[in-house]
C-alpha positions in Angstrom: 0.0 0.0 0.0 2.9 2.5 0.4 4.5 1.7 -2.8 1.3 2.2 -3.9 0.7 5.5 -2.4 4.2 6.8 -3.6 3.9 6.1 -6.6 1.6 9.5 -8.1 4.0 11.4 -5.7 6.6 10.4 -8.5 5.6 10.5 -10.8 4.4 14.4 -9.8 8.2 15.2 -8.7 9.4 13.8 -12.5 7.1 15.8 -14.6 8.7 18.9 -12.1 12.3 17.6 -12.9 11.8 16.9 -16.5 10.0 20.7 -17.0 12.8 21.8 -14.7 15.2 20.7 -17.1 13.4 21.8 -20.3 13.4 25.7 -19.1 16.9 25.0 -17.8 17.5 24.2 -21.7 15.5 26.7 -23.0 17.0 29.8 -21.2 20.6 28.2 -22.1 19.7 28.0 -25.8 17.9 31.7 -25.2 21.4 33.2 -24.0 23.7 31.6 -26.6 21.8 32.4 -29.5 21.0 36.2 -28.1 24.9 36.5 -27.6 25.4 35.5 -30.9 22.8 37.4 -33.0 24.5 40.2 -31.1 27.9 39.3 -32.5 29.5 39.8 -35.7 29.0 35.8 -36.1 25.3 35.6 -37.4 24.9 35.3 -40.8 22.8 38.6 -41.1 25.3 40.6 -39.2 24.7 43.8 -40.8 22.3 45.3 -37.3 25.6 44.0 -34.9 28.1 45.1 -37.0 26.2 48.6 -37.2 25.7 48.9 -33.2 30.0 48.6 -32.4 30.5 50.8 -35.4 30.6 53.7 -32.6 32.6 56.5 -34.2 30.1 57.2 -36.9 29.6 60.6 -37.8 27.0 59.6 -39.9 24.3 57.1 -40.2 22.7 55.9 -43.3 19.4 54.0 -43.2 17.0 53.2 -45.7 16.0 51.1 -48.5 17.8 49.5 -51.2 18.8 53.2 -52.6 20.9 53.3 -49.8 22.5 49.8 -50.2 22.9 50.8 -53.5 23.4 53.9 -54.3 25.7 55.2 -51.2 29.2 54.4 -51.7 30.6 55.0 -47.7 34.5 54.9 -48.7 33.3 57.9 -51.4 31.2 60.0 -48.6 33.8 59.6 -46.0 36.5 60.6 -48.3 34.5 63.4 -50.1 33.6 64.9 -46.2 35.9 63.9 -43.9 33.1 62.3 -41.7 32.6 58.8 -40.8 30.0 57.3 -42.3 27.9 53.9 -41.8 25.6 52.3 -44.7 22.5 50.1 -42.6 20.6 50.3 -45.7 18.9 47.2 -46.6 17.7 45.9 -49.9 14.0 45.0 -50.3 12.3 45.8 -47.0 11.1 49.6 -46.4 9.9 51.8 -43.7 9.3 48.8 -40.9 12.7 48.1 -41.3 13.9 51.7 -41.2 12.2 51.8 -37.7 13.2 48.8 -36.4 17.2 50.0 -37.7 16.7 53.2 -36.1 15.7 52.1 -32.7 18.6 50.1 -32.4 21.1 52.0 -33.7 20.0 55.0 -31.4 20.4 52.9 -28.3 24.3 52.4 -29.5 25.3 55.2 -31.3 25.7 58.6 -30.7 25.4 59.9 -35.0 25.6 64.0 -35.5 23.5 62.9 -38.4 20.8 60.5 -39.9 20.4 60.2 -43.4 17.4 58.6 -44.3 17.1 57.4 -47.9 13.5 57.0 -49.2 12.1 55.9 -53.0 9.0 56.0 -54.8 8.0 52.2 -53.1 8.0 53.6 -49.8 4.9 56.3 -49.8 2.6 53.1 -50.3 3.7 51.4 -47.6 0.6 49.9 -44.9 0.9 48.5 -41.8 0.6 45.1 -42.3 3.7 45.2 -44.8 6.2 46.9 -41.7 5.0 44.8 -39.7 5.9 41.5 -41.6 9.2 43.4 -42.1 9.7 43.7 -38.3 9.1 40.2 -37.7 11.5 38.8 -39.8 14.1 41.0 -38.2 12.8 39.8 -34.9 16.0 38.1 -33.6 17.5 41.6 -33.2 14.8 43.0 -31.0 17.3 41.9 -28.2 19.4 45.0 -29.4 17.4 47.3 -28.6 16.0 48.5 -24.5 12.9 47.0 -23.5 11.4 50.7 -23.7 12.1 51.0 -26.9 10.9 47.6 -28.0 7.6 48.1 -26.1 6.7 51.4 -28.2 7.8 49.5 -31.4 5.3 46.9 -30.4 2.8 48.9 -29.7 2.7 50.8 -32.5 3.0 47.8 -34.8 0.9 45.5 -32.6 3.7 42.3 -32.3 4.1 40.6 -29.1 7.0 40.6 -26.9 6.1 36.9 -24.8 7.9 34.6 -27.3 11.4 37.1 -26.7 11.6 34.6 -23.3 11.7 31.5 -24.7 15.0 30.2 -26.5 13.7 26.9 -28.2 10.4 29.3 -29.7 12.9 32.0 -30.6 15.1 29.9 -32.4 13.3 26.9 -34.0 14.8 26.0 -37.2 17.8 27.7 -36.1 19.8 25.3 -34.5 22.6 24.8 -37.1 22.8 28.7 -38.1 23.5 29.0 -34.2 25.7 26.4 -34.0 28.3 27.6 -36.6 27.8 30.9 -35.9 28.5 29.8 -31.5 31.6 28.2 -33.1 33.4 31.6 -34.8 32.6 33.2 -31.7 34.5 30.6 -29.7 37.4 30.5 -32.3 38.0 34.5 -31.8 37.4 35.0 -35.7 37.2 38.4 -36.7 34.3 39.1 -39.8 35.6 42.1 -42.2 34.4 45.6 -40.9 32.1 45.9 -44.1 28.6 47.7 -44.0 25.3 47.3 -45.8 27.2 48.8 -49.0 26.2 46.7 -52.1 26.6 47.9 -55.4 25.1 46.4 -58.3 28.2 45.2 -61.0 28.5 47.6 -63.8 28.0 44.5 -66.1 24.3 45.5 -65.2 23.5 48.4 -67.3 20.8 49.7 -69.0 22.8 50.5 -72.6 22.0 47.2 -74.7 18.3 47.2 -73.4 17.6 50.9 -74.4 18.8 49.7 -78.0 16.3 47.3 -78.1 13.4 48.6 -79.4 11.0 45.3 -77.5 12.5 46.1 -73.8 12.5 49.8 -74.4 8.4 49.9 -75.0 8.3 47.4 -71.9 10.0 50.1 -69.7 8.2 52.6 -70.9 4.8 50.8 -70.4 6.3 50.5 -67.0 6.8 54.1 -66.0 5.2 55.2 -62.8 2.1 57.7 -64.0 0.8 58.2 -60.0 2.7 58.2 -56.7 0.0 56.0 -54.3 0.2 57.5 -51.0 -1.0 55.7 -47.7 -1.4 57.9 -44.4 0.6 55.5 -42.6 3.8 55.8 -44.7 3.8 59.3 -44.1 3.0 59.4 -40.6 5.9 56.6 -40.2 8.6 58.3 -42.3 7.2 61.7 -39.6 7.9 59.8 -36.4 11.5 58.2 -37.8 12.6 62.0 -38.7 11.0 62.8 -34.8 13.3 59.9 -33.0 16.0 61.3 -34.8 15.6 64.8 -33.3 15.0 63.1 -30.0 18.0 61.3 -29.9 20.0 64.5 -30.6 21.2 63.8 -34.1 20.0 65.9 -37.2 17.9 64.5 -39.6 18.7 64.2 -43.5 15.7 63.2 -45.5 17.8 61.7 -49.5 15.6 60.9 -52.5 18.2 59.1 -54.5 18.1 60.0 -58.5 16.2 57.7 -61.3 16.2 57.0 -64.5 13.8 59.4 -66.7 11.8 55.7 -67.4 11.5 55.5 -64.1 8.3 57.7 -63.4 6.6 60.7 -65.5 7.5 64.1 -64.0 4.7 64.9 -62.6 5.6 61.7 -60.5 9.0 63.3 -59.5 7.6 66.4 -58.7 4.4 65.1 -56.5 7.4 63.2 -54.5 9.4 66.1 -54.1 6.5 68.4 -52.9 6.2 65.4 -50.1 9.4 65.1 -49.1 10.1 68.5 -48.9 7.0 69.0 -47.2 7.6 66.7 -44.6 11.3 67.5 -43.8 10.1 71.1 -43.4 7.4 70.1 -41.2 10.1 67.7 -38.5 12.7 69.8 -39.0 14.9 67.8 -41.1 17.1 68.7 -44.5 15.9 67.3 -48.1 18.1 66.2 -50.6 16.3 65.7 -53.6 17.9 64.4 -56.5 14.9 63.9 -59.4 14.2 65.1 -62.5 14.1 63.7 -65.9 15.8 66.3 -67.7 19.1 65.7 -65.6 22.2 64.1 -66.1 21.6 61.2 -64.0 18.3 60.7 -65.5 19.5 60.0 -68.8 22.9 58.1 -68.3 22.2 54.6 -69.6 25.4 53.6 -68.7 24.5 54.2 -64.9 21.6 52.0 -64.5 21.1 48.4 -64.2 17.3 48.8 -64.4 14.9 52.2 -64.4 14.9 52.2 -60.4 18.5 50.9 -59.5 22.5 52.8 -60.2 25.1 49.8 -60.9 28.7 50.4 -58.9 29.3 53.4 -61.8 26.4 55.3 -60.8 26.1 54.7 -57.3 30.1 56.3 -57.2 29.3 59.4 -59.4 26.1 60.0 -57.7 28.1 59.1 -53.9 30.5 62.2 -54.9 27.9 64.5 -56.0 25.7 64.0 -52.7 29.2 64.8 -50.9 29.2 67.8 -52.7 25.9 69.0 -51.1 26.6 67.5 -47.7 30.0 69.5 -48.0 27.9 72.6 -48.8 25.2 72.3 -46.1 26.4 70.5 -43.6 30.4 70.4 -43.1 30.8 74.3 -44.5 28.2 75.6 -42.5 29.4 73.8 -39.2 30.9 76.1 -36.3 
């Protein structure tokens, strides 16, 4: 009868050591793998390698016009400031957020350049939100205060950021390679989000056909969609910026004159200057179809996108204004 009656007791006092043991495992998996997202190690490195970079004068974020178009090594040389390139190709104004948050709990920038495109004014919340999530390993970067306003604004939640085997499911040989160059001491190039297209990609041979011409031309932008939310989003980034004590730079990148009519151009310059005026931030606005850059085939590798030719001439020429507005005009 008393084997009998110990028996539930345990088999009670196993199931307590066996989930005992399973947090014990999940909050040792949750600290390896947070250690090394926040290294240099991870695959995606480009948020870690942005928060120890913390001599930058300034800070580019931004779309894939910034990957692309913003040569650092020409800027810095061009200025004399220090610059760091966190733009990201493909995702838009979620991801700007998500990059700015972090990188202002780091980094100490005297300036912010935020590099915006035509794809950005349609942006909804649904879309920043996805691009949040799939960033969501980095959220660790950032204070819990911040983290809590980004979630609240974007509605995410913050409960699975406690457990290590929800966090990083699927994960497990990413981790384990990337746990290993942490414990061999290697040291990953200081590179940024810099990523030129090759100038093998240009727009030359495909303006001289007559087929791929009309296509692009069929393809040319004849209204700028604008959603509320984009435009209050790209209005609070500018505002975190002047919070955080760093001056806000608000770049349209050029495009090709197939890119969008110009009445396009000029409906997005009207917004941008319009809301860099309103949060107290510069514009640099680089469109127009009658331009230079507009019309340089050789500069392109589609309507929308500078190969590693353009992205250097048009690096130099923005140094030129940032020389002009910003390093001349400095005390």
């Amino acid at each position: 009868m008393t084997l009998v009656a110990h028996k539930p007791r345990l088999a009670v006092f196993r199931a307590i050591v066996a989930v005992a043991a399973l947090i014990a495992v999940d909050q040792v998996v949750l600290a390896v793998g947070d250690s090394v997202v926040a290294s240099p190690h991870w695959p995606d490195n480009l948020l870690p390698r942005m928060v120890r970079a913390t001599d930058t004068d300034v800070l580019v974020v931004g779309t894939c016009r910034a990957a692309q178009h913003l040569d650092p090594a020409i800027l810095q040389r061009e200025t004399g400031l220090r610059f760091f390139n966190a733009g990201r190709v493909v995702d838009g104004l979620g991801n700007i957020e998500l990059t700015l948050n972090i990188a202002l709990a780091h980094l100490q920038p005297r300036y912010v350049m935020v590099v915006l495109d035509d794809g950005v004014w349609d942006d909804t919340l649904e879309v920043a939100r996805e691009e949040l999530w799939r960033r969501r390993l980095f959220w660790t970067l950032m204070p819990l205060g911040r983290l809590a306003s980004l979630s609240g604004i974007y509605g995410t939640s913050m409960l699975w950021l406690s457990s290590g085997l929800f966090k990083y499911a699927g994960q497990g040989t990413v981790l384990l390679k990337a746990f290993e160059g942490v414990l061999r001491g290697e040291v990953p190039p200081p590179t940024d989000g810099y990523q030129p297209r090759p100038a093998e990609r240009s727009l030359v041979d495909q303006l001289r056909d007559e087929k791929a011409r009309a296509q692009m031309e069929r393809s040319t932008l004849r209204s700028l969609p604008v959603n509320p939310f984009a435009t209050n989003t790209v209005g609070r980034i500018l505002d975190l910026i002047r919070s955080a004590g760093s001056r806000p730079l608000l770049v349209i990148t050029p495009m090709h004159a197939l890119r969008a009519t110009e009445s396009v151009n000029l409906q997005q310059a009207e917004l941008v200057r319009g809301l860099a005026t309103a949060h107290g931030a510069s514009a640099f606005v680089f469109l127009g179809n009658d331009t230079a850059w507009a019309t340089r085939a050789e500069y392109w590798s589609d309507t929308g996108h500078m190969n590693i030719h353009g992205a250097a001439a048009f690096s130099a020429e923005l140094a030129s204004r940032l020389r002009l507005e910003l390093v001349a005009k400095t005390p």
